[in-house]
C-alpha positions as CSV (number, residue, x, y, z in Angstrom):
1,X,8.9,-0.5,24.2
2,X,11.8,1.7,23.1
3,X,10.7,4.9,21.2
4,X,12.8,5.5,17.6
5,X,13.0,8.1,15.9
6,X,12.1,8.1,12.2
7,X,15.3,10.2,10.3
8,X,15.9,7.5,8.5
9,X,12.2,7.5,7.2
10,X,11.1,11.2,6.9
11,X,7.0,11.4,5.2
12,X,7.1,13.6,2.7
13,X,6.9,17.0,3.1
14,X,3.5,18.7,3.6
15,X,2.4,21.6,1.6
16,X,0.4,24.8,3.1
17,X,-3.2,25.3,3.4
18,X,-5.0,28.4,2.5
19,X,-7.6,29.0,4.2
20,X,-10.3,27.5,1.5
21,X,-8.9,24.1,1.9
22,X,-8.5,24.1,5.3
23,X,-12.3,24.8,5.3
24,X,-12.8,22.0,2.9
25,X,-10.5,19.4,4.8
26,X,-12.8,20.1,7.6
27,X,-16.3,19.4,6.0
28,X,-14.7,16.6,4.0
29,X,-13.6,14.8,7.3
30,X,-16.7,15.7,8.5
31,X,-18.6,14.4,5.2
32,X,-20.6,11.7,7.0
33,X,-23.1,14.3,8.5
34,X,-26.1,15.9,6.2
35,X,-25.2,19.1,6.1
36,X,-21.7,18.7,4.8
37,X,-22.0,16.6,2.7
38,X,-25.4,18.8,1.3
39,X,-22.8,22.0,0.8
40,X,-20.1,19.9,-1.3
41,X,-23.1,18.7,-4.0
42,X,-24.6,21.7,-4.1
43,X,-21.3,24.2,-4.8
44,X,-20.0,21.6,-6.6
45,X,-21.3,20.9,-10.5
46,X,-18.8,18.0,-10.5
47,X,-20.9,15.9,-8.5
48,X,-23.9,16.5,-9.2
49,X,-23.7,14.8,-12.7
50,X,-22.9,11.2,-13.8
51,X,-18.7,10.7,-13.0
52,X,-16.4,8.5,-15.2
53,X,-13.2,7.3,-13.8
54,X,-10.4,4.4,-15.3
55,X,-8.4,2.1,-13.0
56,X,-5.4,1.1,-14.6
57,X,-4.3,-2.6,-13.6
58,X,-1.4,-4.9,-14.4
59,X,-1.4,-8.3,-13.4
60,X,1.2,-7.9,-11.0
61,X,-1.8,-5.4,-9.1
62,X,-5.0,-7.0,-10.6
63,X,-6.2,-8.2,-7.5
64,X,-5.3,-5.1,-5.8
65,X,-6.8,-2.6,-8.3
66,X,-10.0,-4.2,-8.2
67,X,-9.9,-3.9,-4.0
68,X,-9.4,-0.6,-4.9
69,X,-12.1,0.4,-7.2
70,X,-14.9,-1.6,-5.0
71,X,-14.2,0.2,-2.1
72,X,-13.1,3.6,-3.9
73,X,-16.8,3.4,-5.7
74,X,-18.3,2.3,-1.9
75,X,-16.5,5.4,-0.7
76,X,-17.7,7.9,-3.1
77,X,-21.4,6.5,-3.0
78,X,-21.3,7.0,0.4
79,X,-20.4,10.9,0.2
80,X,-22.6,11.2,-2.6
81,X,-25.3,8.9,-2.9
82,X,-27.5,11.0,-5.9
83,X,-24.1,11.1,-7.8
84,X,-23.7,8.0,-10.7
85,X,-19.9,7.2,-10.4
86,X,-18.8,4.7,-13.1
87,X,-15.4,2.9,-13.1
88,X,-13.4,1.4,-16.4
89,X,-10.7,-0.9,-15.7
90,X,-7.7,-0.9,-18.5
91,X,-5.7,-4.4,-17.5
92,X,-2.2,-4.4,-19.3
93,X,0.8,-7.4,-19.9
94,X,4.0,-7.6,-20.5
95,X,6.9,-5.2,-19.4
96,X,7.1,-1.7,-18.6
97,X,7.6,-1.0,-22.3
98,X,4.7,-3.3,-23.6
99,X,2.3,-2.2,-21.0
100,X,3.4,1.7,-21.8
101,X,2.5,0.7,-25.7
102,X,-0.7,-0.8,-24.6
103,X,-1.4,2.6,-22.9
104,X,-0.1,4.8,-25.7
105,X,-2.8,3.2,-28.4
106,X,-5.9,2.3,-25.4
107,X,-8.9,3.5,-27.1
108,X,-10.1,4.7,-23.8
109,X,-7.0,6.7,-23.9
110,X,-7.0,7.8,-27.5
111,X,-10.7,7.2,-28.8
112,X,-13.0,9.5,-29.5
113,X,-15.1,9.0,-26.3
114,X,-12.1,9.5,-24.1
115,X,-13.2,12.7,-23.0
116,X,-15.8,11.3,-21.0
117,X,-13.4,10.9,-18.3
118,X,-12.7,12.6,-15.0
119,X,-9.8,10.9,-13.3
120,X,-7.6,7.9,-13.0
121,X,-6.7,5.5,-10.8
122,X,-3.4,3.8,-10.8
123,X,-2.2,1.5,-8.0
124,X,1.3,-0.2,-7.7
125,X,4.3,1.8,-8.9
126,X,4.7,0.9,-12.1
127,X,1.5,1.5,-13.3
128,X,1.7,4.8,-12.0
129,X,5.2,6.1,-13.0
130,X,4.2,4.5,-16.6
131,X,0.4,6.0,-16.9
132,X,2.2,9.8,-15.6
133,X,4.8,8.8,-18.5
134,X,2.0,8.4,-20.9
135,X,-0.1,11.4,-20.2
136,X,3.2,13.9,-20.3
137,X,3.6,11.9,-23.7
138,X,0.2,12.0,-25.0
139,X,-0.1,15.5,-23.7
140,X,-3.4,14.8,-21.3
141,X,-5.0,17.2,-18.6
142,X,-6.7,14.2,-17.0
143,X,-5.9,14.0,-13.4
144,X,-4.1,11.1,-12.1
145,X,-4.5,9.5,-8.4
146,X,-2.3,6.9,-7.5
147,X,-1.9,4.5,-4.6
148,X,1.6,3.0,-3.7
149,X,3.3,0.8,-0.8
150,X,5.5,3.6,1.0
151,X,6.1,5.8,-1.8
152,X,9.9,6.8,-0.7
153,X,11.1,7.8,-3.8
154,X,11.9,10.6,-5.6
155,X,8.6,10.7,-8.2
156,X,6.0,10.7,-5.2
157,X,7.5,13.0,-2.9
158,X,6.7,16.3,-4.0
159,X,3.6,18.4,-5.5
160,X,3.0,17.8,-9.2
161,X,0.8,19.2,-11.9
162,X,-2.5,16.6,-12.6
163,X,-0.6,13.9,-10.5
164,X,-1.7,13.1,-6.6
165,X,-2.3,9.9,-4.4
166,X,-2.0,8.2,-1.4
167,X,1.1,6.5,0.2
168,X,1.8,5.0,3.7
169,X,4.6,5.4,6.3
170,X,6.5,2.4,6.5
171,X,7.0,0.9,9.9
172,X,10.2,1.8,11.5
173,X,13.1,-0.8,11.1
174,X,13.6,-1.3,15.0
175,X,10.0,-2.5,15.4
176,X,10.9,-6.0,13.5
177,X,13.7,-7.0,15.4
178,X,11.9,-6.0,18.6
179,X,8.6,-7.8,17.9
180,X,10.2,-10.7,16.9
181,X,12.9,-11.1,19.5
182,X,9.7,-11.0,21.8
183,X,8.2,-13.9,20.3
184,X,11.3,-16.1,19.9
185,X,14.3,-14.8,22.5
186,X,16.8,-16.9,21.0
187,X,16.7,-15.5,17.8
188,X,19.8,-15.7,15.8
189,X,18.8,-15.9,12.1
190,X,16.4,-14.5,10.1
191,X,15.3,-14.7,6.5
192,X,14.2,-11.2,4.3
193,X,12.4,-12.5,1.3
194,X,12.5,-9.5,-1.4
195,X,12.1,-8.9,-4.9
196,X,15.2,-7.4,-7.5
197,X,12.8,-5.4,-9.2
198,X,15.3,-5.3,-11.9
199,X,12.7,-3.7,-14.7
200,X,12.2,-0.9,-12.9
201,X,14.3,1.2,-10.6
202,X,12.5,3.4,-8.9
203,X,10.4,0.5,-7.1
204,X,13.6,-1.5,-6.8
205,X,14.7,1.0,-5.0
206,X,12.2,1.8,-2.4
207,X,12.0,-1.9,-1.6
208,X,15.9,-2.4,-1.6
209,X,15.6,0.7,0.8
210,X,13.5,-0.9,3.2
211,X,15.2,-4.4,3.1
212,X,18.9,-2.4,3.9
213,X,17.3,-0.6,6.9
214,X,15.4,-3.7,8.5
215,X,18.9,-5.8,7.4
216,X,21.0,-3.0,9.7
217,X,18.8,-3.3,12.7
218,X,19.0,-7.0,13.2
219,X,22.6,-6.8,12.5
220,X,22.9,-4.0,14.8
221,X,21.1,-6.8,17.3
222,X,23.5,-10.0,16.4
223,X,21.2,-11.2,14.2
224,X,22.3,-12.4,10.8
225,X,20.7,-11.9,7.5
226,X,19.6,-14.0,5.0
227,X,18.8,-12.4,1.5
228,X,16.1,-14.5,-0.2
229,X,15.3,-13.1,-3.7
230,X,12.2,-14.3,-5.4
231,X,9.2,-12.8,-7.4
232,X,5.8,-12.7,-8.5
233,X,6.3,-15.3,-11.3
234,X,8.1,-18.1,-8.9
235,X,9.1,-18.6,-5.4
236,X,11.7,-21.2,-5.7
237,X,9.8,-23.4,-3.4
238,X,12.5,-25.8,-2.8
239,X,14.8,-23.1,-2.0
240,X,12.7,-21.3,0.3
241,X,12.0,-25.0,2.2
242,X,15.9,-24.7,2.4
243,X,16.2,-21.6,3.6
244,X,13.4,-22.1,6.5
245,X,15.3,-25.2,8.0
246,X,18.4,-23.1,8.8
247,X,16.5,-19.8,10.0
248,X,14.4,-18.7,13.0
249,X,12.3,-16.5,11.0
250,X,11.2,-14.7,7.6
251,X,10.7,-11.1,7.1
252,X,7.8,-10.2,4.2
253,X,8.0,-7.3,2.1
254,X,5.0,-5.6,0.6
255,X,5.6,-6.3,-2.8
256,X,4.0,-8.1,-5.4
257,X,5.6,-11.6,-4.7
258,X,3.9,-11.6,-1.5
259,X,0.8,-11.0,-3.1
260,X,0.9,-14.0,-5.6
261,X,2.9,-16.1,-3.1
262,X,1.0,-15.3,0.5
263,X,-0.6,-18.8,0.9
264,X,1.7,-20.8,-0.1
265,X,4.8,-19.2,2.7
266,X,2.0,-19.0,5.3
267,X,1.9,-23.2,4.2
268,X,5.3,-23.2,4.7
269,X,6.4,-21.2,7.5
270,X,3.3,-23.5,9.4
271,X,4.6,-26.9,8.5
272,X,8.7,-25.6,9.3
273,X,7.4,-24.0,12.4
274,X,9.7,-20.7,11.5
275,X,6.9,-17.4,12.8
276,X,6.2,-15.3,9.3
277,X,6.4,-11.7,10.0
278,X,4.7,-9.7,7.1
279,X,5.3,-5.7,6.1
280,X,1.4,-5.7,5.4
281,X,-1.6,-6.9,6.9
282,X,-3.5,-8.3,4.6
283,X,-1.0,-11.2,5.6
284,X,-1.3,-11.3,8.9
285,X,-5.0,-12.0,8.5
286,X,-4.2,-14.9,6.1
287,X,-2.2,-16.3,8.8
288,X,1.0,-14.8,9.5
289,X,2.3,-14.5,12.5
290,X,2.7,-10.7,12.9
291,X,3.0,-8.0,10.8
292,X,2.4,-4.3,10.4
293,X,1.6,-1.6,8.5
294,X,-2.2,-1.5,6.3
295,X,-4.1,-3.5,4.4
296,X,-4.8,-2.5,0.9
297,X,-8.1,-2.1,1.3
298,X,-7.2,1.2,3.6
299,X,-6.4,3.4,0.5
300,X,-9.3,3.8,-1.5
301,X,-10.6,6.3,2.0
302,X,-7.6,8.9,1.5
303,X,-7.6,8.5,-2.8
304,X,-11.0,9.7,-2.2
305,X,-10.0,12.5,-0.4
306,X,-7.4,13.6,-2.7
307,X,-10.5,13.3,-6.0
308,X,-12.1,16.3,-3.8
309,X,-9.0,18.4,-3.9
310,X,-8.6,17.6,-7.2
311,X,-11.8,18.8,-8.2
312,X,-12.9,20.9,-5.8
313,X,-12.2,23.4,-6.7
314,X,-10.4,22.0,-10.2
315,X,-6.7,22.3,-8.7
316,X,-3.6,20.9,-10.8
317,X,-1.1,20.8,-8.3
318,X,-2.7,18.9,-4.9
319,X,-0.4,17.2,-2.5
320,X,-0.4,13.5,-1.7
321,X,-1.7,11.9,1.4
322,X,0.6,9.8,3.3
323,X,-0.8,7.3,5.6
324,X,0.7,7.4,8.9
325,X,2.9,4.6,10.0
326,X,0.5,2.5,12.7
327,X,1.8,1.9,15.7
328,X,3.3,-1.4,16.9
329,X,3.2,-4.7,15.6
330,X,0.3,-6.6,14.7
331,X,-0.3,-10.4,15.7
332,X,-2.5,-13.4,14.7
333,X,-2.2,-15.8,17.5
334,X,-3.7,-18.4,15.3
335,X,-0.3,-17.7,12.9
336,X,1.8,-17.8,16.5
337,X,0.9,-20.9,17.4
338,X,0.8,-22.6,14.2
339,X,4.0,-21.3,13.5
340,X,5.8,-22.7,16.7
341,X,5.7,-20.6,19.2
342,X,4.6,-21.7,22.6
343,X,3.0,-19.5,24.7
344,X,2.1,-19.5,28.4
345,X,-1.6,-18.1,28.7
346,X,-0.1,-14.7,30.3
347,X,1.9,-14.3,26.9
348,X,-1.2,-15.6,25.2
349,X,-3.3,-12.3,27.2
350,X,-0.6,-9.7,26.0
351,X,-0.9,-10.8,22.5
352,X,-4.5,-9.9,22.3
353,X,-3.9,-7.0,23.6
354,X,-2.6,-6.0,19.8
355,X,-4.7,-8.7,18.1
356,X,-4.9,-8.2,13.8
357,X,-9.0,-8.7,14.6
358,X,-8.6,-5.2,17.0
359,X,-11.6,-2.9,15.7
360,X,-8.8,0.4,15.4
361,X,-6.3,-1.6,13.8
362,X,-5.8,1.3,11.7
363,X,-6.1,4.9,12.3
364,X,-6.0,7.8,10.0
């Protein structure tokens, strides 16, 4: 397959190491054996005590925040099994400026036994941008470690004080148009279902981003574009039945419509025989035909990771950690079939060869 180069997706820039954290970055990937892991608790007073922690959770990332604190708290008992880690969840409604109300008054926040707490946790964009709003406003030290689908704007791409988190590269715009023109040759029209995001911009724009780039490339290939706006309240199912029966395919972003919606377009994209190709995995294992990029169970690892530099030693400014963009498409060749494509058994043999069940789907 054609190599592309990634200008129009840079990562973020990294920052230096001194030579203290370069030490550190190696026992910490080396955290599984005894004697790292032995150094850490013992030079470190910060885990060798009970830990407090809040996960901050809307209901647009619910589902996703409590992914994230089950395998964060895994993670963390893991590295340090003698170490009592605790986890609060705060879940807030309504729009950004009723869920940064909620925040402003959270006893947990406010109360006289917020203290008690280490860190934060904060997936999805809003609920990050909005919880680093509230601690400038409230005035807080406590360290903030957020987790966000290819963090490509400006907020997450550069070293911050008491603000840190993981992000992932976003698979190159070629990639779709290639993978997909290899599963259906006569591709001429393809649906990208997206979001407006019209509450907050920042998101909006990341997502409108990545739907201009992956619209350019199949352009670039003769392959027109369909804009199909939804979101996590309603998919416009009659709509979307309409849009499948004059398409060859639909293009997932990883937002939070394809979250609430995944079951119902995997239903869909089955019964119109039109191949579903997702932007995250946790989708292609639900049924979709390919897809690429992580699941969201892959971040609690690195948010880990970035809780050490955090706090060891006690460091305001920390870099994020950007998950690398995975190589090549992913493909669930129950979701090929079922989703019309016919395959002789050679084709059938290559597929596996990048199957979504592949024990190093994801490296990093």
């Amino acid at each position: 397959m054609q190599k592309h180069r990634l200008d129009d997706l840079s990562p973020m820039p990294k920052s230096s190491n001194n030579v203290a954290s370069s030490l550190f970055n190696n026992l910490l990937d080396s955290a599984s054996s005894y004697v790292a892991t032995k150094f850490l608790r013992t030079v470190h007073p910060f885990f060798q005590k009970k830990v407090y922690g809040l996960v901050v959770a809307s209901p647009d990332t619910h589902d996703w925040a409590l992914r994230v604190r089950h395998h964060f708290m895994m993670e963390f008992n893991s590295l340090y099994p003698t170490t009592e880690l605790e986890l609060e969840t705060i879940f807030v409604t309504g729009g950004p400026g009723e869920m940064q109300a909620a925040l402003m008054n959270h006893p947990l926040l406010i109360g006289n036994d917020s203290g008690r707490f280490s860190f934060a946790l904060t997936p999805g964009y809003t609920e990050s941008m909005l919880f680093d709003e509230v601690r400038f406003m409230l005035n807080s030290s406590l360290p903030q470690i957020y987790c966000v689908q290819g963090a490509l704007t400006a907020p997450f791409n550069k070293v911050r004080d008491g603000i840190a988190g993981v992000h992932n590269a976003m698979m190159h715009p070629q990639e779709y148009v290639d993978a997909l023109k290899a599963l259906v040759p006569d591709l001429k029209r393809i649906a990208i279902a997206q979001t407006a995001y019209i509450d907050h911009k920042d998101e909006r724009d990341m997502v409108q981003r990545q739907a201009k780039l992956i619209t350019q490339a199949f352009t670039r290939a003769n392959i027109t574009v369909d804009k199909y706006l939804w979101d996590d309240k309603t998919m416009n199912e009659d709509d979307f039945k309409r849009t499948l029966r004059v398409v060859d395919a639909v293009v997932t972003l990883d937002d939070a419509a394809i979250q609430v919606h995944r079951a119902k377009v995997i239903e869909l994209c089955n019964a119109y025989k039109k191949p579903l190709c997702a932007s995250e995995l946790d989708s292609v294992f639900a049924g979709a035909a390919l897809g690429c990029g992580i699941t969201r169970d892959t971040f609690a690892k690195p948010m880990l990771r970035v809780l050490h530099h955090m706090m060891f030693p006690r460091r305001r400014m920390v870099a994020s950690v950007e998950i690398p963009m995975q190589h090549g498409m992913r493909y669930n060749l129950n979701g090929v079939v079922a989703q019309g494509i016919i395959l002789s058994d050679e084709d059938a043999a290559l597929l596996r060869m990048k199957s979504i069940y592949d024990l190093d789907i994801i490296s990093l």
